[in-house]
C-alpha positions as CSV (number, residue, x, y, z in Angstrom):
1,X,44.6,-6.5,33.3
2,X,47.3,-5.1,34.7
3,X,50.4,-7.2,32.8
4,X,50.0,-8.5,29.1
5,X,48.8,-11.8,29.6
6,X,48.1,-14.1,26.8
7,X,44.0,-14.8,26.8
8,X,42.4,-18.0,25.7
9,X,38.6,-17.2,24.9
10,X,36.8,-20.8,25.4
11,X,33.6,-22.3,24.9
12,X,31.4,-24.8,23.2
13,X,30.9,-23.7,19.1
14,X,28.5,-21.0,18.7
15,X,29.8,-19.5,21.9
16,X,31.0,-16.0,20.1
17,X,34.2,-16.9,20.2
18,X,35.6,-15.5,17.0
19,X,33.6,-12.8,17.7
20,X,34.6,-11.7,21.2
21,X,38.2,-12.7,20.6
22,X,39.0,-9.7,18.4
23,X,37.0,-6.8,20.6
24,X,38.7,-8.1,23.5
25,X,42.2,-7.8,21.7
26,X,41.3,-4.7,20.6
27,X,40.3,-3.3,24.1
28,X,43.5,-4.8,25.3
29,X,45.5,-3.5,22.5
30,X,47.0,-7.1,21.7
31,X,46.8,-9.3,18.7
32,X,44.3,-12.2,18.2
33,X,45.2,-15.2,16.5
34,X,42.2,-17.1,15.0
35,X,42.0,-20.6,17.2
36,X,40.1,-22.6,14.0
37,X,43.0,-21.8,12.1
38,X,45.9,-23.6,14.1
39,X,43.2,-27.0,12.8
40,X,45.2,-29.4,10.4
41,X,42.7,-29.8,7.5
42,X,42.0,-33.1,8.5
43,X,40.6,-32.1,11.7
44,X,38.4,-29.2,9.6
45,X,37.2,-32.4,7.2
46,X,36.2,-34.2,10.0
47,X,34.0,-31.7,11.6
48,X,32.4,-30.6,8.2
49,X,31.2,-33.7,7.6
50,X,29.7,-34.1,10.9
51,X,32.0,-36.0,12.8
52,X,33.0,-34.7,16.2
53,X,36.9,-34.5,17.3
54,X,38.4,-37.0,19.3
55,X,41.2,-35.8,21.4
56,X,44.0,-37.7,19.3
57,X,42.5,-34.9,16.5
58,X,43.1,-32.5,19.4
59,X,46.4,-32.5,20.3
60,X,48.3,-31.2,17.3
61,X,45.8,-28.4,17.4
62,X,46.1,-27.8,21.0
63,X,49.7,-27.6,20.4
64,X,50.0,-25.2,17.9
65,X,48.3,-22.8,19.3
66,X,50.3,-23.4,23.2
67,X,52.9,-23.0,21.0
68,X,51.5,-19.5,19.7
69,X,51.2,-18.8,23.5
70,X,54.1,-19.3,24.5
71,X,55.4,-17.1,21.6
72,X,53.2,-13.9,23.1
73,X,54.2,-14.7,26.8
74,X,55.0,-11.2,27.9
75,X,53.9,-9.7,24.6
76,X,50.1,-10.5,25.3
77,X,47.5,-11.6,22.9
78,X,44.0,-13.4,22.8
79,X,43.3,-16.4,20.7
80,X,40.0,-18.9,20.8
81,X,39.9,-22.2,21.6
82,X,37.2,-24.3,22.8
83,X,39.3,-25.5,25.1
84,X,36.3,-28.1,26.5
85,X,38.3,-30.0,28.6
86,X,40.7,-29.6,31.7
87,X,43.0,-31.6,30.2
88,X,43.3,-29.5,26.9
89,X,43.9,-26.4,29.2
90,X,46.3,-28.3,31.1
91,X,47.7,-28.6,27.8
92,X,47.8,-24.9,26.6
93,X,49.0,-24.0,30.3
94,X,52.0,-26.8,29.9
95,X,53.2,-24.6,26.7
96,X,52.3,-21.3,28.1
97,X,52.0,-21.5,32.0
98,X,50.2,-17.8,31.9
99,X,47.6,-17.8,29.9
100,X,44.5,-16.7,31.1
101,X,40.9,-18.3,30.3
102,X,37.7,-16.2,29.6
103,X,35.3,-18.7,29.1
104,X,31.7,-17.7,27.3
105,X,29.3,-19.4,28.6
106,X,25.6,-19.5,28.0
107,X,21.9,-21.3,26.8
108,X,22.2,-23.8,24.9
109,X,19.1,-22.8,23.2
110,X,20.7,-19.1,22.9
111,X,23.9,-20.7,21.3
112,X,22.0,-23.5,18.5
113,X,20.3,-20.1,17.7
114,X,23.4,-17.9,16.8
115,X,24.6,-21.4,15.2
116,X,22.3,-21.8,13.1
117,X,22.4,-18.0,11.7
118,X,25.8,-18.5,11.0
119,X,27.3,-18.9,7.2
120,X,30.4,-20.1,6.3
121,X,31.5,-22.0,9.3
122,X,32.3,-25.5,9.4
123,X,31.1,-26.6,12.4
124,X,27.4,-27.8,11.9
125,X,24.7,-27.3,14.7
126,X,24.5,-31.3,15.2
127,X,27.8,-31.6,16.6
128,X,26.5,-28.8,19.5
129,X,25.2,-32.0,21.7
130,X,28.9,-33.4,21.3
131,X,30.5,-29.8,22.5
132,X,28.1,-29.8,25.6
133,X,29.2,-33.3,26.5
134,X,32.4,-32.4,26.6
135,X,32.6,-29.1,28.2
136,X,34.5,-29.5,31.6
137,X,33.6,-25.7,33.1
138,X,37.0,-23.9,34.6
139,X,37.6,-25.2,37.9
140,X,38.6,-22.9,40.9
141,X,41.9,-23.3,40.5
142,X,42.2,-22.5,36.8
143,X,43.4,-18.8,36.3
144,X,40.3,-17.6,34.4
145,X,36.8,-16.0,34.4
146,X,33.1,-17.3,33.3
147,X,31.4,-15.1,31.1
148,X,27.8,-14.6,30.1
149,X,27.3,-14.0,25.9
150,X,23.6,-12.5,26.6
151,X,23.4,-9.1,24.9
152,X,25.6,-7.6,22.7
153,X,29.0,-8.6,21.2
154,X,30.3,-5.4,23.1
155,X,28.3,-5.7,26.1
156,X,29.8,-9.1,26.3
157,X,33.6,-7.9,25.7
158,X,32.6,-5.1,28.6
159,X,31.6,-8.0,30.4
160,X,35.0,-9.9,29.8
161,X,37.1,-7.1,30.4
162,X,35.8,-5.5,33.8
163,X,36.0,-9.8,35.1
164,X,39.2,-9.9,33.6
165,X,40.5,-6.7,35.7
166,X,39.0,-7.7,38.5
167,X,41.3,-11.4,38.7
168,X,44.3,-10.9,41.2
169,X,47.4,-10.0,39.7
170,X,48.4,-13.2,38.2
171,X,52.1,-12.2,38.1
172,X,52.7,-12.9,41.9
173,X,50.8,-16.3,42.4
């Protein structure tokens, strides 16, 4: 990317989004702000015990981290979010008008896989039907790319990177 934009790594749970965030902050030489951590505890109690979000649970969160967005406009910086529906990005885009989406996209057999390998997470592998449900994919109007997570966690950032480079220089629209 050309300018320091501020990167929003979406995607249904399980996508790899705390792990792609970091790489591709670290291949863009940006800090990454963890998007599960902007979640009031509510929100995180909810979810462990099995209980999707609804989107009044989603706004504070959304909020926070626009408002982290915003904060890193011209600075750069990636943080995740699933980010499932336009409206949320509308959201994000409201508080910080340049962010950027990389969206990670893939099976969902692939994805209840790395979920279920996963420790330490609150998000349980039930609520996966819920996140597909939800997902809205980025429209052609949304400043953002689609990436695959088949492969590697750094043949995925690669992947995320070169589509990142190759979006027209967001600066001008």
């Amino acid at each position: 990317m050309r300018t320091p934009h501020v990167v929003v790594v979406m995607g249904v749970a399980g996508t790899g989004k705390t792990t792609i965030g970091p790489l591709l902050a670290a291949r863009l030489g940006v800090p990454y702000a963890e998007g599960d951590d902007f979640h009031p505890p509510a929100n995180i109690a909810k979810m462990s015990a099995g209980h999707p979000l609804d989107d009044t649970d989603r706004w504070p969160w959304l909020d926070a981290i626009g408002s982290w967005a915003h904060g890193r406009e011209g600075l750069g910086g990636v943080v995740s979010s699933s980010a499932l529906k336009r409206s949320y990005r509308d959201r994000l885009r409201a508080a910080a008008p340049g962010v950027v989406f990389v969206h990670l996209t893939g099976d969902r057999k692939l994805i209840e896989d790395r979920m279920s390998h996963r420790q330490g997470h609150f998000m349980p592998t039930a609520l996966l039907d819920s996140q597909f449900a939800t997902l809205e994919p980025l429209a052609a109007d949304e400043p953002g790319v689609a990436v695959d997570v088949t492969g590697t966690p750094e043949e995925i950032t690669a992947r995320a990177v070169r589509a990142l480079d190759a979006l027209p220089d967001l600066t001008r629209q």
